[in-house]
C-alpha positions as CSV (number, residue, x, y, z in Angstrom):
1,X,-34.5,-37.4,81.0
2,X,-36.7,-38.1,78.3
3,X,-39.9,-36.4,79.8
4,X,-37.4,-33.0,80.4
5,X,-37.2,-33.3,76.8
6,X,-40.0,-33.4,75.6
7,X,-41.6,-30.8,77.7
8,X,-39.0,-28.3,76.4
9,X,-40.0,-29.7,72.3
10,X,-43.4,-29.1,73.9
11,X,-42.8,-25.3,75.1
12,X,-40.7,-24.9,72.1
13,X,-43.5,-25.6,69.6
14,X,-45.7,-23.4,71.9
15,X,-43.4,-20.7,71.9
16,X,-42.4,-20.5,68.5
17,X,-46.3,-20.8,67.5
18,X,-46.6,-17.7,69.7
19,X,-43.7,-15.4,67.2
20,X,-45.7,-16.2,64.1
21,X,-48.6,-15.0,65.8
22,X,-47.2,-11.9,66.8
23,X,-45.2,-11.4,63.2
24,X,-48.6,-12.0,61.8
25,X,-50.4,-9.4,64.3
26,X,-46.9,-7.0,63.5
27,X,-47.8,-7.2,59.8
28,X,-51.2,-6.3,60.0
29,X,-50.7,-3.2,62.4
30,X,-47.6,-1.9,60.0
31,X,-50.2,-2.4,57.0
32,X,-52.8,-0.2,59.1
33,X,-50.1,2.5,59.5
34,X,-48.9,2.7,56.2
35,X,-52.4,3.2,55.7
36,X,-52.9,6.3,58.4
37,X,-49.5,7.7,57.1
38,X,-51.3,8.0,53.7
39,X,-54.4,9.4,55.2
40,X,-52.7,12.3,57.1
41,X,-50.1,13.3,54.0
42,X,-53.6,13.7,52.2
43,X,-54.8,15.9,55.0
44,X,-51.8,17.6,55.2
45,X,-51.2,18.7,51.7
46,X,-55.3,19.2,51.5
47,X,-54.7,22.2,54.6
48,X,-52.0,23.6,52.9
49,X,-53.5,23.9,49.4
50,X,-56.5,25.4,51.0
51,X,-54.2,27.9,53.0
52,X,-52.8,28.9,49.8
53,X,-55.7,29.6,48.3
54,X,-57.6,31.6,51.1
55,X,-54.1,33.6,51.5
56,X,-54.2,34.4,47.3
57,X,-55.5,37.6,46.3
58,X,-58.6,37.5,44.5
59,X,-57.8,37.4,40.4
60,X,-60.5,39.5,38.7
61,X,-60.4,39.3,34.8
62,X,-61.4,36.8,32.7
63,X,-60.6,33.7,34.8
64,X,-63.0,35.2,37.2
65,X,-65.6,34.6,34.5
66,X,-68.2,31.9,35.0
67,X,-67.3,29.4,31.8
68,X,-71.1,28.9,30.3
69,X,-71.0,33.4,30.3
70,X,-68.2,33.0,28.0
71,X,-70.0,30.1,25.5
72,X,-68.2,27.6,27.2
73,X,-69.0,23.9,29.3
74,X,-71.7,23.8,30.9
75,X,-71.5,22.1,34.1
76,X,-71.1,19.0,34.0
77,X,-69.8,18.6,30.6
78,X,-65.8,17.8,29.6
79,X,-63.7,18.3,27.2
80,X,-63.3,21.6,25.1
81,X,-64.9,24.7,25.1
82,X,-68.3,24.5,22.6
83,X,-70.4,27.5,21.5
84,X,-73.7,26.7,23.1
85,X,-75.9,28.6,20.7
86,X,-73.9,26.3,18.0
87,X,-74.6,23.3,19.7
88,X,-78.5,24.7,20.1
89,X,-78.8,24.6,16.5
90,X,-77.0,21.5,15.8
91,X,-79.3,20.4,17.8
92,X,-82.6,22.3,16.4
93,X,-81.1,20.4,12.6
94,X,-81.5,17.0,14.0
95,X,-84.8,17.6,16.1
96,X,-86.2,18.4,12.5
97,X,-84.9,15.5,10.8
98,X,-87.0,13.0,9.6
99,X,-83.9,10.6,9.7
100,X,-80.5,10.0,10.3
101,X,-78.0,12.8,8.9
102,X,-74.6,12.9,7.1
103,X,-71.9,15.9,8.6
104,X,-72.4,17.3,5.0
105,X,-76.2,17.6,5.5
106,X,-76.3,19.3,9.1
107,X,-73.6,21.7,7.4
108,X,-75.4,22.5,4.5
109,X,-78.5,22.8,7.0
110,X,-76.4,25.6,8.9
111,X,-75.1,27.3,5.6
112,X,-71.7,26.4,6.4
113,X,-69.7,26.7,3.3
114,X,-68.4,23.0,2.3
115,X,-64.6,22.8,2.3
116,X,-63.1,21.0,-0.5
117,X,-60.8,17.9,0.0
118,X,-57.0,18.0,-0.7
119,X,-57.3,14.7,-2.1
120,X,-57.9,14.6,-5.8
121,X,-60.0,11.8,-7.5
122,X,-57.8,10.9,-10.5
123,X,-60.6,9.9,-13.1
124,X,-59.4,8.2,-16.4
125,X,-60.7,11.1,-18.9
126,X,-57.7,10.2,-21.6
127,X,-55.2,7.6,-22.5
128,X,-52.3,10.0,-20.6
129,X,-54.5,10.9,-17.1
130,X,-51.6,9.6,-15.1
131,X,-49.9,12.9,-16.5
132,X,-52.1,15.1,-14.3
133,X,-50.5,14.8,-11.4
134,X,-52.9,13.0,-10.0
């Protein structure tokens, strides 16, 4: 009785061997459809933005406007819209340098008026300065 035993421990071992292979292979095939599902909702919402489009009417008016006719981003560059002639001679101020600048200098270079701070310096010129409202 002892061999009938062990044969089924034997077949056991070899069967259950077998279900952690297949849970292993079961994991890896549910991985690779998560990742198809992904794939295809991509596709899917790709189509329909692209139907959408093509189905629009074209908008003429400003928006129609290349940016870069209107001063704005060239291609290629982010953020907000810049004055490209601005930038040219921002540009042209530092070219002609001789040295490194301060935002006061390239201003003054570009007769921009100077703005005054709206902090005051409170400078001791009396005993009572602190009565300035500084």
């Amino acid at each position: 009785m002892g061999s009938v035993l062990e044969q089924l421990e034997r077949r056991e071992a070899v069967a259950l061997a077998r279900v952690e292979e297949l849970r292993a292979e079961a994991l890896a095939v549910a991985d690779r459809l998560d990742a198809a599902r992904i794939e295809l909702s991509r596709l899917v919402i790709a189509r329909r933005t692209v139907v959408e489009v093509l189905a629009a009417p074209p908008v003429r008016g400003i928006d129609s406007v290349a940016p870069t006719a209107l001063g704005g981003p060239a291609p290629g560059v982010r953020g907000a819209l810049r004055d490209v002639t601005v930038y040219q001679r921002i540009a042209a101020v530092f070219a002609s340098a001789a040295g490194p600048l301060r935002a006061r200098e390239v201003g003054d270079a570009l007769g921009w008026a100077r703005r005054r701070s709206s902090r005051r310096r409170c400078v001791p010129s009396s005993s009572a300065w602190w009565l300035t409202g500084c």
